[in-house]
C-alpha positions in Angstrom: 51.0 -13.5 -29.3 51.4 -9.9 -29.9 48.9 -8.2 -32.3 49.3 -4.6 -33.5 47.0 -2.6 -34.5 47.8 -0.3 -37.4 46.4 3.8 -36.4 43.2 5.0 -38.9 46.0 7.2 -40.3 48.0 4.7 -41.4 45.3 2.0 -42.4 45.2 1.3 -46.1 41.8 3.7 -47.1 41.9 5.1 -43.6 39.4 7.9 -42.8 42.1 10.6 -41.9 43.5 10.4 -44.6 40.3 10.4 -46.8 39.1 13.4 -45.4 42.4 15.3 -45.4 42.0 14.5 -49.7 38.4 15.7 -49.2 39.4 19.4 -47.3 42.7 19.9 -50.0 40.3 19.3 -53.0 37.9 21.5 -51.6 40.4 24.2 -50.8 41.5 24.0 -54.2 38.0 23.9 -55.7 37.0 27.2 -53.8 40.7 28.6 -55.1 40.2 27.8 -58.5 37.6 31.0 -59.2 39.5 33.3 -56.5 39.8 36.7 -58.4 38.5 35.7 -62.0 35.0 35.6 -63.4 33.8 33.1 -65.8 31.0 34.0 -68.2 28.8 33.0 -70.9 26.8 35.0 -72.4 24.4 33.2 -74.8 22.6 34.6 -77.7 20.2 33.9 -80.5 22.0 34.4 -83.8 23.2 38.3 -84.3 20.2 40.2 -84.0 19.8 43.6 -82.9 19.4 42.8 -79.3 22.5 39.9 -78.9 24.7 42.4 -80.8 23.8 44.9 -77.7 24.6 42.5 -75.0 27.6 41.4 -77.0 28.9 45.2 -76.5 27.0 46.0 -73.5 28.8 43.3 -71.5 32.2 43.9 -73.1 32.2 47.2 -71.9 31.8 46.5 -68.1 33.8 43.7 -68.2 36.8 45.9 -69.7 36.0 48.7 -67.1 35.3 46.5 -63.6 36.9 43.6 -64.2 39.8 44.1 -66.8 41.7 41.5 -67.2 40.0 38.9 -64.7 37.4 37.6 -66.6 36.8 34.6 -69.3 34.0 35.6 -71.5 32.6 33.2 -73.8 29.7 34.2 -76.4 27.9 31.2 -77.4 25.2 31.3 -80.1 22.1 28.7 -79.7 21.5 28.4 -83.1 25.3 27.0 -83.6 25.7 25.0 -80.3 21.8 24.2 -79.2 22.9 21.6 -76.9 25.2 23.6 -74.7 21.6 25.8 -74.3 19.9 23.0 -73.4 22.4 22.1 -70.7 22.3 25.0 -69.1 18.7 25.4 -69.0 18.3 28.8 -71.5 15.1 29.5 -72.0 15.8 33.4 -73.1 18.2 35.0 -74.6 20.6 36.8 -74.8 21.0 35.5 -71.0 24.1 35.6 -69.0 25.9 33.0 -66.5 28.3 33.6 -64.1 30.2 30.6 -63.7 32.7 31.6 -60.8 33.1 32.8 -58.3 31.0 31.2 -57.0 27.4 31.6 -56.6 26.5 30.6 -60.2 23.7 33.4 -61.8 21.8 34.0 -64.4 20.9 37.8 -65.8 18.7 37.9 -69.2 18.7 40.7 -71.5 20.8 42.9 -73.1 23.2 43.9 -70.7 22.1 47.9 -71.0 21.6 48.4 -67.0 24.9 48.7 -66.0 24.1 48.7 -62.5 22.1 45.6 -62.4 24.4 43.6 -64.3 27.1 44.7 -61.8 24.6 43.7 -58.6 24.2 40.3 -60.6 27.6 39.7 -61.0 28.9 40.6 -57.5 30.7 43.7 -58.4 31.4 46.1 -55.9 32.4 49.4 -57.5 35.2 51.0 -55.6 
């Protein structure tokens, strides 16, 4: 009797080929935020202070990063549960999404330079 054995690459559910799925996905994943920001910039109705970050974060978004960014403005009076899944406890307050790390920057966006150390931003 002659019994042959199948190779772990070729095994139904083999490991190879589980972990060669695992590295592409991962590749991809870490691909997917190459080059653009995603933001969210959440604010507390349009007062004063969100209508500054509103414009305050436009503006160095058009001038560093134009046309490689997502901005979305989200209001927590309209959409309160979207706050409470990302944890806002001020506001207006600022997440960067990708690239990768994630941050969060509260205020109103006036200190141009510390909203470009928070978001990565190397000026060249």
């Amino acid at each position: 009797m002659v019994v042959k054995r199948t190779p772990p690459s070729v095994r139904k559910g083999g490991g190879k080929k589980k972990a060669d799925a695992t590295e592409q996905f991962e590749k991809a994943a870490s691909r997917l935020g190459e080059g653009r920001y995603v933001l969210r910039l959440y604010v507390a109705g349009m007062t004063p202070n969100s209508a500054r970050a509103i414009t305050n974060l436009k503006r160095i978004c058009e001038v560093h990063l134009a046309g490689q960014y997502d901005l979305d403005v989200i209001d927590v009076y309209r959409k309160p549960t979207l706050a409470k899944g990302e944890q806002i406890i001020a506001a207006p307050t600022l997440i960067k999404k990708l690239p990768l790390p994630m941050r969060k920057l509260i205020g109103d966006m006036s200190d141009t330079g510390k909203v470009l150390i928070g978001l990565d931003i190397r000026i060249r």
